[in-house]
N, CA and C atoms of all chains as a GROMACS GRO file, in nm:
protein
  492
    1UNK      N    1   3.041   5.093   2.151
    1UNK     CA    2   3.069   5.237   2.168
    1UNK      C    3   3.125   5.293   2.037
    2UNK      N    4   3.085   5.375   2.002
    2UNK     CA    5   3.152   5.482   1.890
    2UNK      C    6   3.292   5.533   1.885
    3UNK      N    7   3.348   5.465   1.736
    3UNK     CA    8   3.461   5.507   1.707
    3UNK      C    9   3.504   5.641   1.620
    4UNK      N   10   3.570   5.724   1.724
    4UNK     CA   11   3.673   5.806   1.668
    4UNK      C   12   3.805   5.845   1.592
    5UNK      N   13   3.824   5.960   1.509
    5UNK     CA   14   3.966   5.939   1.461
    5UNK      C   15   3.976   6.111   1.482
    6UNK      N   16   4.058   6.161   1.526
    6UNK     CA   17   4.083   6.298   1.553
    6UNK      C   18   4.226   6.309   1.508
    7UNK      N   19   4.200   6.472   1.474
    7UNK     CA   20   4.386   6.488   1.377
    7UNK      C   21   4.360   6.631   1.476
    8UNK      N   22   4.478   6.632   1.520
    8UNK     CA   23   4.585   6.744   1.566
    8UNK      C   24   4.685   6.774   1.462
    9UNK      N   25   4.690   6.956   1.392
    9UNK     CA   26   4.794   7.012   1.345
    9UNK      C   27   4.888   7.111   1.466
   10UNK      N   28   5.009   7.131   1.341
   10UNK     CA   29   5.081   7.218   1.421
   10UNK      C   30   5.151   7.139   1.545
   11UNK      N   31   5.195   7.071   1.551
   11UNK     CA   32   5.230   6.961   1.656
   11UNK      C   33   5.406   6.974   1.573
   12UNK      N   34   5.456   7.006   1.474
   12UNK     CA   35   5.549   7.005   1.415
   12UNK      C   36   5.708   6.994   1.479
   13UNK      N   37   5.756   6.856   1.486
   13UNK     CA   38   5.900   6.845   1.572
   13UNK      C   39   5.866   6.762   1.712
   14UNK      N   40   5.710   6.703   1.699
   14UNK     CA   41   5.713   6.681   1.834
   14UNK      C   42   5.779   6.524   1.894
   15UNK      N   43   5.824   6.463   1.949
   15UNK     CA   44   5.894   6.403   1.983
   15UNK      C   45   5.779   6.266   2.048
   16UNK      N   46   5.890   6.178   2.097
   16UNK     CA   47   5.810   6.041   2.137
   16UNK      C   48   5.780   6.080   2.278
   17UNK      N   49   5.862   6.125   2.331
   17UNK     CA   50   5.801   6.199   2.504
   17UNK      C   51   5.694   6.268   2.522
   18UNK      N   52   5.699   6.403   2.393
   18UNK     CA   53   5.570   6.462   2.391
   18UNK      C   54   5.469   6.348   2.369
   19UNK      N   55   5.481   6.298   2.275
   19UNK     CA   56   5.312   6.236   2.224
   19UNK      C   57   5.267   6.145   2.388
   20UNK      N   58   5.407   6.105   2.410
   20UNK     CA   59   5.372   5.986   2.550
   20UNK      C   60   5.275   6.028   2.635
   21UNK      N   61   5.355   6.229   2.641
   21UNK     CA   62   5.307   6.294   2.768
   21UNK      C   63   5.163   6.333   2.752
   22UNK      N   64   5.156   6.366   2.630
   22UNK     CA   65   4.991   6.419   2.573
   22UNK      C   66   4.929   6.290   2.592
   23UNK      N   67   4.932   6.178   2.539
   23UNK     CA   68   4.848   6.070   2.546
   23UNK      C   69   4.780   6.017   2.699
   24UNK      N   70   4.931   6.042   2.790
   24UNK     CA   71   4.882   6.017   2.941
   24UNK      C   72   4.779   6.115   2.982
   25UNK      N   73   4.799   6.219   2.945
   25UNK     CA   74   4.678   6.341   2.992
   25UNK      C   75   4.550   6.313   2.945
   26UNK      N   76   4.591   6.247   2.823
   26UNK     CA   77   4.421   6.226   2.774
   26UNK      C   78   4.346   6.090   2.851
   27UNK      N   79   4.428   6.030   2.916
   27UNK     CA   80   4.447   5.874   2.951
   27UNK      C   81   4.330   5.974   3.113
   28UNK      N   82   4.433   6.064   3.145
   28UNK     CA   83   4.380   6.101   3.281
   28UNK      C   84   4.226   6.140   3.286
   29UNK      N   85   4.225   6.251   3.214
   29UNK     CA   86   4.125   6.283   3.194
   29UNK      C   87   3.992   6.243   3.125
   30UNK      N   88   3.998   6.162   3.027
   30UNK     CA   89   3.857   6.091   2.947
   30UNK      C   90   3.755   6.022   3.055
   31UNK      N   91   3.834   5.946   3.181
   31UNK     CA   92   3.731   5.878   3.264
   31UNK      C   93   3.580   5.959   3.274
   32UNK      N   94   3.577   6.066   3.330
   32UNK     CA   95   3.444   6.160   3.366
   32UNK      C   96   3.345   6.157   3.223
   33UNK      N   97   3.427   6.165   3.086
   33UNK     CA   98   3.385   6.176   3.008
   33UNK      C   99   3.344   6.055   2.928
   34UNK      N  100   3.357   5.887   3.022
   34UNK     CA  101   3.313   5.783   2.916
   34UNK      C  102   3.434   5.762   2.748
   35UNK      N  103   3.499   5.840   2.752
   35UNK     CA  104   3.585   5.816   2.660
   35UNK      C  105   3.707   5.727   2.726
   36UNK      N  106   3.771   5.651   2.599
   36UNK     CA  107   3.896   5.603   2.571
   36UNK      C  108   4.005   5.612   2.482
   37UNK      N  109   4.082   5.697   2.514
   37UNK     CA  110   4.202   5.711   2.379
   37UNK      C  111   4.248   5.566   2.343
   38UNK      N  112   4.279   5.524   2.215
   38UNK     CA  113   4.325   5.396   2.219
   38UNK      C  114   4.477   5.364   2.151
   39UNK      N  115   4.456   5.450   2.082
   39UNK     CA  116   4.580   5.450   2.030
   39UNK      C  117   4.637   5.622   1.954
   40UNK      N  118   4.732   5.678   1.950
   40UNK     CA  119   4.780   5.767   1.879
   40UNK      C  120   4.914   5.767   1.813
   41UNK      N  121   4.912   5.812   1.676
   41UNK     CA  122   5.017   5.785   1.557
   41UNK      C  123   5.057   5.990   1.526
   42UNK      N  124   5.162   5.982   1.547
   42UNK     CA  125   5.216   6.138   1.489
   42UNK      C  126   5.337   6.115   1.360
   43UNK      N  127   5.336   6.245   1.310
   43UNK     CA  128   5.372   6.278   1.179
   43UNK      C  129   5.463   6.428   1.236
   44UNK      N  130   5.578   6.382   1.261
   44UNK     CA  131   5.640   6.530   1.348
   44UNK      C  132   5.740   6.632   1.214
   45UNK      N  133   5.698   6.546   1.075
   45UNK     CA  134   5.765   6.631   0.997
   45UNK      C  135   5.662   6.787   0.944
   46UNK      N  136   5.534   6.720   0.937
   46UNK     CA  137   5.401   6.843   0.928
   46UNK      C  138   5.356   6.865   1.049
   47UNK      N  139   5.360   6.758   1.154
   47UNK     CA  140   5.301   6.811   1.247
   47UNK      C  141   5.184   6.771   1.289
   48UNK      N  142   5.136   6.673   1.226
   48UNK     CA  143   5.007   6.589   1.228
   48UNK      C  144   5.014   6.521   1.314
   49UNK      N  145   4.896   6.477   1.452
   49UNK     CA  146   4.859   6.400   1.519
   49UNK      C  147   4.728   6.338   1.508
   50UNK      N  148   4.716   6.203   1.528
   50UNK     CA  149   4.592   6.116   1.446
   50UNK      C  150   4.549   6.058   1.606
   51UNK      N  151   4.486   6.074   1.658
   51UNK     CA  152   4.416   5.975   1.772
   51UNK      C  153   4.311   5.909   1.761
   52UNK      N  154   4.274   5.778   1.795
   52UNK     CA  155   4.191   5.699   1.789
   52UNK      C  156   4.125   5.693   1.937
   53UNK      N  157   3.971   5.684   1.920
   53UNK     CA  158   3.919   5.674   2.057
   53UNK      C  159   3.812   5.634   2.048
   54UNK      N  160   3.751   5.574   2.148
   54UNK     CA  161   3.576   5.516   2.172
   54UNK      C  162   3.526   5.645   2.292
   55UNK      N  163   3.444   5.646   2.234
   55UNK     CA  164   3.361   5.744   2.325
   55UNK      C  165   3.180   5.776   2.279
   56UNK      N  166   3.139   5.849   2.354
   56UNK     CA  167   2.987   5.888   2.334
   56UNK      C  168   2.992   5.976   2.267
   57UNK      N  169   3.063   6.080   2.192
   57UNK     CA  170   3.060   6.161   2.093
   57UNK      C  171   3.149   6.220   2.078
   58UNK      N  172   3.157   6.323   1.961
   58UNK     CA  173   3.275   6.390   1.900
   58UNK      C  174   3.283   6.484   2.014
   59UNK      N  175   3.164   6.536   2.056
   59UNK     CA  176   3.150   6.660   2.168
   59UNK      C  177   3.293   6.597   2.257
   60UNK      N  178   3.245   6.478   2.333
   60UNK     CA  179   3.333   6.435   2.468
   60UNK      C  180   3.450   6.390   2.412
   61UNK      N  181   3.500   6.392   2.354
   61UNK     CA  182   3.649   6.354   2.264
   61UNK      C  183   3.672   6.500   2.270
   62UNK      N  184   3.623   6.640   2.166
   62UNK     CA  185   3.675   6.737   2.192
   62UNK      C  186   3.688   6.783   2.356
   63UNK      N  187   3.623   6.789   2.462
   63UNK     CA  188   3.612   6.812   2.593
   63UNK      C  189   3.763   6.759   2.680
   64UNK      N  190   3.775   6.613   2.630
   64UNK     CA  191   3.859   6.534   2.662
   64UNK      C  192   4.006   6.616   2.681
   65UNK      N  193   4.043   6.615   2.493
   65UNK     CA  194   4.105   6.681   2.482
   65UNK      C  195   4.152   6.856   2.523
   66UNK      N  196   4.012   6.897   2.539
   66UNK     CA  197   4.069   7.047   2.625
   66UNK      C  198   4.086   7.072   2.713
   67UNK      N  199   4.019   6.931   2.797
   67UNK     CA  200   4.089   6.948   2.953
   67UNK      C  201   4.189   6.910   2.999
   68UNK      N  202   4.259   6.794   2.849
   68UNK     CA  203   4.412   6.743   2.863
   68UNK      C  204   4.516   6.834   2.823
   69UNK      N  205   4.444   7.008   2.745
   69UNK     CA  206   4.546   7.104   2.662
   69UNK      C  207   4.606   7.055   2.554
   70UNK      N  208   4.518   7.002   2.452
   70UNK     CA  209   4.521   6.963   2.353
   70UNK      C  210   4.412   7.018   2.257
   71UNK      N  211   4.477   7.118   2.200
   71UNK     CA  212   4.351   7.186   2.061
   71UNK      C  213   4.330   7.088   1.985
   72UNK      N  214   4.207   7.035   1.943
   72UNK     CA  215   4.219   6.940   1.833
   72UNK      C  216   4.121   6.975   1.677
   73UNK      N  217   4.193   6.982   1.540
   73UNK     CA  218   4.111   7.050   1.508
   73UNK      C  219   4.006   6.990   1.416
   74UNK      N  220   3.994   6.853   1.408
   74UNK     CA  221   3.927   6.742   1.304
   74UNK      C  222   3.843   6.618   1.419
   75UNK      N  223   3.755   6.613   1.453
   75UNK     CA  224   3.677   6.498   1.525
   75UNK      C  225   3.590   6.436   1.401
   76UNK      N  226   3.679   6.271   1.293
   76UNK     CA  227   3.583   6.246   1.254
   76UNK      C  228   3.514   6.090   1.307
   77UNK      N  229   3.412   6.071   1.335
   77UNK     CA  230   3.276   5.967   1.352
   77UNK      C  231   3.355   5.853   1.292
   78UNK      N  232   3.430   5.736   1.332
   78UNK     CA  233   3.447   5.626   1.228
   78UNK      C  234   3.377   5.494   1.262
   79UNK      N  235   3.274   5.479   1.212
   79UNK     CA  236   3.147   5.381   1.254
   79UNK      C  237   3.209   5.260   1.145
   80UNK      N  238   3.265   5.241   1.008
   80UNK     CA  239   3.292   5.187   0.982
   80UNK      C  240   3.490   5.124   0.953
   81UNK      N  241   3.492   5.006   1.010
   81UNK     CA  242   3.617   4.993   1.018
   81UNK      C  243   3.671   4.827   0.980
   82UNK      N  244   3.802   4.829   0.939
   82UNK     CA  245   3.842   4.693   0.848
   82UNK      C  246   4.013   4.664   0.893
   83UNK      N  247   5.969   4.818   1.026
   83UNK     CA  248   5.925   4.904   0.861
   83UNK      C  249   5.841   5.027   0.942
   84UNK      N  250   5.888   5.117   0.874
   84UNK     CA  251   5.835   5.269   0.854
   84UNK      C  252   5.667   5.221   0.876
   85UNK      N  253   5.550   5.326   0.916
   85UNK     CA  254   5.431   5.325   0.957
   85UNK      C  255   5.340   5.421   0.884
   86UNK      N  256   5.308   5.457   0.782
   86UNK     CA  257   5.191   5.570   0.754
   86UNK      C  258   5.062   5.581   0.777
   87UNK      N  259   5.000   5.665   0.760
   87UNK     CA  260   4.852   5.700   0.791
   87UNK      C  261   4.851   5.742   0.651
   88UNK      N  262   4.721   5.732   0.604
   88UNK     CA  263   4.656   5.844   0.469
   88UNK      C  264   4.569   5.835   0.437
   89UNK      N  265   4.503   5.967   0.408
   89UNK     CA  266   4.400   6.015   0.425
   89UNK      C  267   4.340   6.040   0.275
   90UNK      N  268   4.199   5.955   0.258
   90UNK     CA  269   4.126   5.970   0.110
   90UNK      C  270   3.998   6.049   0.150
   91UNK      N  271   3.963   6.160   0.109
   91UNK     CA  272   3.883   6.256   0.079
   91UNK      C  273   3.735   6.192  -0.013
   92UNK      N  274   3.669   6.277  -0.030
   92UNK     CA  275   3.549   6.243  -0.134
   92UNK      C  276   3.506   6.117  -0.150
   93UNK      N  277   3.481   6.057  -0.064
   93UNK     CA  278   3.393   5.902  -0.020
   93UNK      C  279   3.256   5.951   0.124
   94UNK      N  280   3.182   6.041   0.021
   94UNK     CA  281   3.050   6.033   0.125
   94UNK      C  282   2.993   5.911   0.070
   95UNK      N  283   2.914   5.860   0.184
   95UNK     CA  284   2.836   5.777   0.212
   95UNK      C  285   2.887   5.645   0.180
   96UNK      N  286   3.025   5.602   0.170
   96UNK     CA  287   3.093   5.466   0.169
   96UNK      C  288   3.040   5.357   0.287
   97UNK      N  289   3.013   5.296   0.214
   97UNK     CA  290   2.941   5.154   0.272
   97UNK      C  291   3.010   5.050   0.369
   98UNK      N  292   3.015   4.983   0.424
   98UNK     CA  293   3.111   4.858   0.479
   98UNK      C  294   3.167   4.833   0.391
   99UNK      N  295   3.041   4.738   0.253
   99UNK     CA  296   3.075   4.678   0.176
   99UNK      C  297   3.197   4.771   0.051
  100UNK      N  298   3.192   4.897   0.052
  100UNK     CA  299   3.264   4.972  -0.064
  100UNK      C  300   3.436   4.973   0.028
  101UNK      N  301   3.399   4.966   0.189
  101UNK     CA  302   3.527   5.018   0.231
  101UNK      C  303   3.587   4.825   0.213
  102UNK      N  304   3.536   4.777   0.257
  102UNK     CA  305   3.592   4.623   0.285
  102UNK      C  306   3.625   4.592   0.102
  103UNK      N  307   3.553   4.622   0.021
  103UNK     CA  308   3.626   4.586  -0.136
  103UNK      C  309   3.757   4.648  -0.118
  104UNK      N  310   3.745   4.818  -0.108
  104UNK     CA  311   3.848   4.867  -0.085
  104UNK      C  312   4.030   4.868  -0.014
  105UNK      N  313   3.940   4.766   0.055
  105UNK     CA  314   4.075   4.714   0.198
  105UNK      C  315   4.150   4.605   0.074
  106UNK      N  316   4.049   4.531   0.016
  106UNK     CA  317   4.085   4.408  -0.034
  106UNK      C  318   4.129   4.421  -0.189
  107UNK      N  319   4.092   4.521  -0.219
  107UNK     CA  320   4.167   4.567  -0.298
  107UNK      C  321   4.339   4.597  -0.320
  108UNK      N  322   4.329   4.671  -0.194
  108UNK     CA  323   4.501   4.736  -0.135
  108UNK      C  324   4.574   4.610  -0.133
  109UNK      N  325   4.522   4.495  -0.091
  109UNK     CA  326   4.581   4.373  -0.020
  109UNK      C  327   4.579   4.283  -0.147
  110UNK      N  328   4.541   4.308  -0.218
  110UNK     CA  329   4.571   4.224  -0.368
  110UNK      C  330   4.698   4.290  -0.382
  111UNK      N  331   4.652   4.446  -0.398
  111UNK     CA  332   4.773   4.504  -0.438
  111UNK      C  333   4.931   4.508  -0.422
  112UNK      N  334   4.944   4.480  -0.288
  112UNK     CA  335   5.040   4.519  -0.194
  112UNK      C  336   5.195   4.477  -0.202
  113UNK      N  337   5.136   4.326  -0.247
  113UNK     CA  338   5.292   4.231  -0.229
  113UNK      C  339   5.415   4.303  -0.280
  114UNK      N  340   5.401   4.332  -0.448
  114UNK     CA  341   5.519   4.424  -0.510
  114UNK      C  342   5.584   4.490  -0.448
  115UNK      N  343   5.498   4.572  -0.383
  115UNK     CA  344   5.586   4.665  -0.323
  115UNK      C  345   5.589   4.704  -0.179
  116UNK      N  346   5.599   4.578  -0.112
  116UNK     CA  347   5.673   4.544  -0.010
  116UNK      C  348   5.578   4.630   0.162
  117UNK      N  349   5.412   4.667   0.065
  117UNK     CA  350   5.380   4.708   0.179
  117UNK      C  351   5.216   4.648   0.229
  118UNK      N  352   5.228   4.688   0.346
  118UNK     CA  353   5.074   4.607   0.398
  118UNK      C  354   4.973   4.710   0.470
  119UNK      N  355   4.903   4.733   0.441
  119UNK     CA  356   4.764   4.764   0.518
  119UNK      C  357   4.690   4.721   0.614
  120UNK      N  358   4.725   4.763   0.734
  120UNK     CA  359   4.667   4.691   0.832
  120UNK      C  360   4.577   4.734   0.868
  121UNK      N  361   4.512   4.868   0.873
  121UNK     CA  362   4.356   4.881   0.915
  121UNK      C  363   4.316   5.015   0.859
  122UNK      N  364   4.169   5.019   0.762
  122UNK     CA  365   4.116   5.158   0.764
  122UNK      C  366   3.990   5.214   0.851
  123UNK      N  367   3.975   5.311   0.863
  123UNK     CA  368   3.859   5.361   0.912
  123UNK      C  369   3.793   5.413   0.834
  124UNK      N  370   3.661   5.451   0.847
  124UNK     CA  371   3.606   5.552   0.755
  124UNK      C  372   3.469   5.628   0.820
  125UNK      N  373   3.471   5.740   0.758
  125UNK     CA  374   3.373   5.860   0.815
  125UNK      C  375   3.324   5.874   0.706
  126UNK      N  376   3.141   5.838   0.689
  126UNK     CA  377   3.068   5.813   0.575
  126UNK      C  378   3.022   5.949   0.553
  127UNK      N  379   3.028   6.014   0.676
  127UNK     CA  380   2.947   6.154   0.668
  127UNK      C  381   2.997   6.253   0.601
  128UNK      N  382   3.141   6.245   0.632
  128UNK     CA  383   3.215   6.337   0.553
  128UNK      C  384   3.321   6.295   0.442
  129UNK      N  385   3.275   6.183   0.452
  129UNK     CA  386   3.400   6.121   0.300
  129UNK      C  387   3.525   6.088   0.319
  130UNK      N  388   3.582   6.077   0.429
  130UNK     CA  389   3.693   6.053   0.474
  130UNK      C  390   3.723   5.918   0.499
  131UNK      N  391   3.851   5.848   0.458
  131UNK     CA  392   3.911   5.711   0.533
  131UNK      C  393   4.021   5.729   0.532
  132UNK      N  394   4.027   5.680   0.630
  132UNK     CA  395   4.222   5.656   0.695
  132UNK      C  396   4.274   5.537   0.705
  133UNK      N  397   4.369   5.540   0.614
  133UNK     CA  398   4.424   5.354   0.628
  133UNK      C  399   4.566   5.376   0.688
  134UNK      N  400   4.629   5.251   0.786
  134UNK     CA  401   4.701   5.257   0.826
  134UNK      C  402   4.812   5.192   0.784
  135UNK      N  403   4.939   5.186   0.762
  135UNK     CA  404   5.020   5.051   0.666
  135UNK      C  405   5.174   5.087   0.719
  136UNK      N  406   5.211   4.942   0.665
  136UNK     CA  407   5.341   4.919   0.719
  136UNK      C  408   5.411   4.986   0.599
  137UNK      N  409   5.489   5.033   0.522
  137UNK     CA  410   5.576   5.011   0.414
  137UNK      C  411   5.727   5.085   0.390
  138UNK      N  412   5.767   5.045   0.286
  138UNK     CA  413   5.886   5.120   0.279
  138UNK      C  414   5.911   5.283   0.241
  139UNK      N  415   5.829   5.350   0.169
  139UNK     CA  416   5.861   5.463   0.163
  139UNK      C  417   5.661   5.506   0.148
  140UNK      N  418   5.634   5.645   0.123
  140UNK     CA  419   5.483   5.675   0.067
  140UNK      C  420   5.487   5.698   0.009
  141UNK      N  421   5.604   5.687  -0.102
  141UNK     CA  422   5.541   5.669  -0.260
  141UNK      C  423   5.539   5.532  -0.313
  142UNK      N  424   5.542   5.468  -0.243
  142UNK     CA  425   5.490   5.288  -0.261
  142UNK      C  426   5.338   5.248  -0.212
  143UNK      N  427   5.307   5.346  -0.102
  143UNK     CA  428   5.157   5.361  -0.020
  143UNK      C  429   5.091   5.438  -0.155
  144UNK      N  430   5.101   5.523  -0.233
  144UNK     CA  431   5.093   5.572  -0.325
  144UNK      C  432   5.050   5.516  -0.445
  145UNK      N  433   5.177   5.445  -0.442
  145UNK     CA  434   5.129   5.357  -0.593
  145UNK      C  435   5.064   5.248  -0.582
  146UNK      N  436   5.082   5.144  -0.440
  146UNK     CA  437   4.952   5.116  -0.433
  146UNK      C  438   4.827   5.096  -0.473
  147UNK      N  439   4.809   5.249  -0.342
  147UNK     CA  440   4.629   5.276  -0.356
  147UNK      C  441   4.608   5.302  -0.513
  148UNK      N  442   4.689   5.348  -0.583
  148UNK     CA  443   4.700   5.384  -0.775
  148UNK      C  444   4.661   5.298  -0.800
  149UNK      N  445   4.714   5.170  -0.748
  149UNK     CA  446   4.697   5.046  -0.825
  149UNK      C  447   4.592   4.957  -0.828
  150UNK      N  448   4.558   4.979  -0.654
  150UNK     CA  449   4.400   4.947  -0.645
  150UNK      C  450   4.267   5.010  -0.693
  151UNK      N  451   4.319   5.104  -0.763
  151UNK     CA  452   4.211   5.244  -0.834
  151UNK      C  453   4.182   5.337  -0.703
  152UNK      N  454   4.250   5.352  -0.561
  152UNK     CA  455   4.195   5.496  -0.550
  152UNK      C  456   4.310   5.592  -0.505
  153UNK      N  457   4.223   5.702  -0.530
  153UNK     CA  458   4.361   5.847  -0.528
  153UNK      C  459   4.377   5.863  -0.390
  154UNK      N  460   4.448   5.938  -0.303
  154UNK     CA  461   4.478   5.900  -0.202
  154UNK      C  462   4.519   6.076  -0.146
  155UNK      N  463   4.495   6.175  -0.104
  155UNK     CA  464   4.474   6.264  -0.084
  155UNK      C  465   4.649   6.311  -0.026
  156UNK      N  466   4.640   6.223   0.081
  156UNK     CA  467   4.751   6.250   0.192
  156UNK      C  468   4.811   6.160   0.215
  157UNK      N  469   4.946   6.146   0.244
  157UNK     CA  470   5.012   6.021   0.303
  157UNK      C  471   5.150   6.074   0.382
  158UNK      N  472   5.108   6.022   0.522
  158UNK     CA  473   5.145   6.079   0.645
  158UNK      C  474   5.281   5.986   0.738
  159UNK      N  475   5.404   5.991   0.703
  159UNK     CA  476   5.504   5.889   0.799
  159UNK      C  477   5.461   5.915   0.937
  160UNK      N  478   5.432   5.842   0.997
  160UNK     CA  479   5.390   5.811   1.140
  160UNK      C  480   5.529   5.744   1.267
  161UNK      N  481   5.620   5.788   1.211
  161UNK     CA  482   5.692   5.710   1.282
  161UNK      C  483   5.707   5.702   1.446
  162UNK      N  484   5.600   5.769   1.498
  162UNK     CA  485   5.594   5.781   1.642
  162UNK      C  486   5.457   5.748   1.661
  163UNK      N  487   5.437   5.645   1.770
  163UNK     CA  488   5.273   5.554   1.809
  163UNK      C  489   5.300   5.552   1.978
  164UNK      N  490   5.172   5.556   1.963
  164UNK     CA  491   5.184   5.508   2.166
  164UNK      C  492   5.028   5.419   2.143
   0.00000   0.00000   0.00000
């Protein structure tokens, strides 16, 4: 399955509860969509959120995320990895 | 130890083989200064890789990637993961 890396801005101050709480939503919601969040890393001094995911496309990763209420504004393709 | 993400720009069409020199590069590099690289990704389409690393500050992630020859766009403290 195809690997993802998606960045969320503007997230700025957000805390270990938030990311927990966002991550479970995405946890909820990806099933319909064949996706898997696998891991997510934040940066709460800019505000940057980095998520990692397998899924069938950038499309269903963005979907994922808007039905979890998560704007996301970078879906990139990472086919190669080390 | 502290966690970063960072983000290198202008690598369209990077290969396995260019990202895996690349990894192994960092990992020659690393010992000095006390940091490790544990995984990149990369998006050939748009030039993007994201490496992930343990270290002490990001201007050691910095000098580094300097050291391994590449410039390094962004470098992101991650100190929150799920």
């Amino acid at each position: 399955m195809p690997k993802f890396m998606d960045i969320h801005h503007g997230m700025k101050g957000v805390t270990a509860e938030q990311l927990d709480d966002a991550h479970r939503a995405d946890l909820a919601a990806e099933h319909d969509e064949g996706v898997h969040f696998e891991h997510a890393w934040a940066d709460p001094e800019t505000g940057t959120v980095f998520c990692l995911s397998e899924a069938p496309s950038a499309e269903a990763v963005r979907r994922v995320h808007r039905r979890a209420g998560h704007s996301v504004e970078e879906v990139h393709a990472v086919p190669l990895s080390v």
